[in-house]
C-alpha positions in Angstrom: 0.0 0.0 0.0 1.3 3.6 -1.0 0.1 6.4 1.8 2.0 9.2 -0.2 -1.3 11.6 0.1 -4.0 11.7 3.1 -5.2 8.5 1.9 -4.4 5.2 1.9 -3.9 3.4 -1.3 -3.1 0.2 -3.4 -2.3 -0.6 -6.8 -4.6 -2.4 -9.2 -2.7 -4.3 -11.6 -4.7 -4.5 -14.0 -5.6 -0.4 -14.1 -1.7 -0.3 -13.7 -2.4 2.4 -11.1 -3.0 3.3 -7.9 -6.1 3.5 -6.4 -7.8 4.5 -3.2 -7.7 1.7 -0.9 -11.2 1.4 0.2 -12.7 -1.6 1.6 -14.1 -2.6 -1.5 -11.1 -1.7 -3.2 -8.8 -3.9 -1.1 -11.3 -7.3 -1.7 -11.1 -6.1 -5.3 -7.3 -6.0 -5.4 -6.8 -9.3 -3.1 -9.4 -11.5 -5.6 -8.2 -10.0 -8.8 -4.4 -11.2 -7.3 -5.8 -14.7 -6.4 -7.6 -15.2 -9.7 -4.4 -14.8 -11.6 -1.8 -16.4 -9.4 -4.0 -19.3 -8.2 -6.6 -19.9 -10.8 -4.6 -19.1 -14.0 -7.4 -16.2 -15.0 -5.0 -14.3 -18.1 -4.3 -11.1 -16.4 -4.6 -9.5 -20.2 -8.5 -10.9 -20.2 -9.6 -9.1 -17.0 -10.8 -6.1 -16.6 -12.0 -3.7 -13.3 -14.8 -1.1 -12.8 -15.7 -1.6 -16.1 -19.1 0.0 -17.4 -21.7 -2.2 -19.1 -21.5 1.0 -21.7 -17.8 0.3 -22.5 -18.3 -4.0 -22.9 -17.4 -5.3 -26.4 -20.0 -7.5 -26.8 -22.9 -4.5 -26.1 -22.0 -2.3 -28.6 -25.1 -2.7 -30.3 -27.3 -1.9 -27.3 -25.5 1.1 -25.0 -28.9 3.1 -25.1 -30.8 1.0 -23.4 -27.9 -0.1 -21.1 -28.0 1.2 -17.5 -25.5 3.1 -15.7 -23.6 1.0 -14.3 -20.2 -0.4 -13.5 -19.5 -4.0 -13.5 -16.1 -4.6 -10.2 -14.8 -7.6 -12.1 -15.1 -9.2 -15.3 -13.1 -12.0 -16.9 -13.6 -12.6 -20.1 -12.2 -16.0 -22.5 -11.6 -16.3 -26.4 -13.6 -18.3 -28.5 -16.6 -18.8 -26.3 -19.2 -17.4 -28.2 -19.9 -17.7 -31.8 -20.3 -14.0 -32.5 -17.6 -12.5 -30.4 -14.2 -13.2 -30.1 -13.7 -11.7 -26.7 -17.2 -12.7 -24.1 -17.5 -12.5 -20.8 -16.6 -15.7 -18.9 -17.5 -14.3 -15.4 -18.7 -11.8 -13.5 -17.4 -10.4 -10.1 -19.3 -7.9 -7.3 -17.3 -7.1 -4.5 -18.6 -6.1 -1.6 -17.3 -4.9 2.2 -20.6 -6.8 3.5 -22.2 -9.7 4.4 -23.0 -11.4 1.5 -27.2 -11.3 1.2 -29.5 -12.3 -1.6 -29.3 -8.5 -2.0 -26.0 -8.7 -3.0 -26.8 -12.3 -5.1 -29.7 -9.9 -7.0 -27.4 -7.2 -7.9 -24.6 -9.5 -9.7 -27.4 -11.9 -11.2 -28.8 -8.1 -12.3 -26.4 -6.9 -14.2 -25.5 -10.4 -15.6 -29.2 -9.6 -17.4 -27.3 -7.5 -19.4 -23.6 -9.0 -19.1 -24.5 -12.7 -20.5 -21.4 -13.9 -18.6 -21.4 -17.7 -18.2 -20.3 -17.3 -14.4 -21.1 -14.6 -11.9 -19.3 -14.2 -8.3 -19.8 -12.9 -5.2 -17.0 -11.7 -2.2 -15.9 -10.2 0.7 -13.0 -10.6 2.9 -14.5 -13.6 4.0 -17.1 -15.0 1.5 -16.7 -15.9 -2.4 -19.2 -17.9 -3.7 -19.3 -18.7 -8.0 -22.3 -19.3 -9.6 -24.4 -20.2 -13.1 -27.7 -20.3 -14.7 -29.2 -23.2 -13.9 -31.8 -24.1 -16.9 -33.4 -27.3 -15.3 -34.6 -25.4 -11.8 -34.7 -22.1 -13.9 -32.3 -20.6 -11.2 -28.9 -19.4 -10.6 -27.3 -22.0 -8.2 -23.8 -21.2 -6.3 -21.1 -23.2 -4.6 -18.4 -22.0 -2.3 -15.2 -21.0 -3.7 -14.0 -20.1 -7.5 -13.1 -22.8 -10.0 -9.9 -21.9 -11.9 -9.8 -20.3 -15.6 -10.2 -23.4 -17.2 -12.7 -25.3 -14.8 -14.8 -22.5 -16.3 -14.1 -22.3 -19.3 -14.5 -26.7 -19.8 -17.7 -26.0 -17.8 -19.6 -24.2 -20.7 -19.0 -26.7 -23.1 -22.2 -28.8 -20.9 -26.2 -27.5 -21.5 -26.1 -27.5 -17.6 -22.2 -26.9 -16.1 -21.9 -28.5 -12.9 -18.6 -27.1 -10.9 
């Protein structure tokens, strides 16, 4: 962490900058480290507080698009037979207990997102999750899968992690 100024703050590799380091901030920072280093996400295909606006694959529809930023998003080549670049998963960070308030907003902007994956975490939680077509329901489990656990998944109607 740099403290040069008043505030606190850590750099975000991927932004290759520093940043203030607010609670949100720091759980951003910490999972965007483990993702690369333990589950072999391709630092070059993440991206941070990145605004539905500004995603590749949504070009077509930014006037109808909210306002919004999305804290993580990983995204994997050749996944998608339109795009080269698509959105493998989706990442809110939050300094809070993790609620189905929390759940709603991820699974909300993965309305517009069409990520395979979405995610949830805190400094305590993380929790990785899909569409389930058979009970019409996302479903989670504990933990994240690694790049390629994710990316093998969507290659099934129905992944099961």
């Amino acid at each position: 962490m740099n403290s040069d100024s008043n505030e606190q703050q850590i750099y975000d590799i991927i932004r290759n900058e520093w940043v203030a380091a607010l609670p949100e901030e720091i759980i951003r920072q910490k999972l965007v480290a483990m993702m690369i280093e333990d589950k072999g996400f391709p630092k070059e295909l993440i991206s941070v507080e990145k605004s539905l606006r500004d995603m590749p694959h949504l070009t077509d529809i930014k006037g109808s698009l909210p306002d919004r930023r999305v804290d993580i998003v990983a995204f994997a080549k050749g996944i998608h037979p339109s795009y080269n670049l698509y959105p493998l998963l989706v990442v809110e960070c939050k300094a809070v207990k993790i609620t189905e308030k929390v759940i709603s907003q991820v699974t909300g902007y993965n309305h517009y997102m069409k990520a395979c994956f979405v995610a949830v975490a805190n400094d305590t939680e993380l929790r990785t999750g899909w569409y389930n077509n058979t009970l019409d329901k996302y479903t989670f489990i504990e933990g994240m899968p690694t790049y390629d656990e994710l990316v093998a998944a969507i290659q099934t109607p129905n992944p099961e992690l």
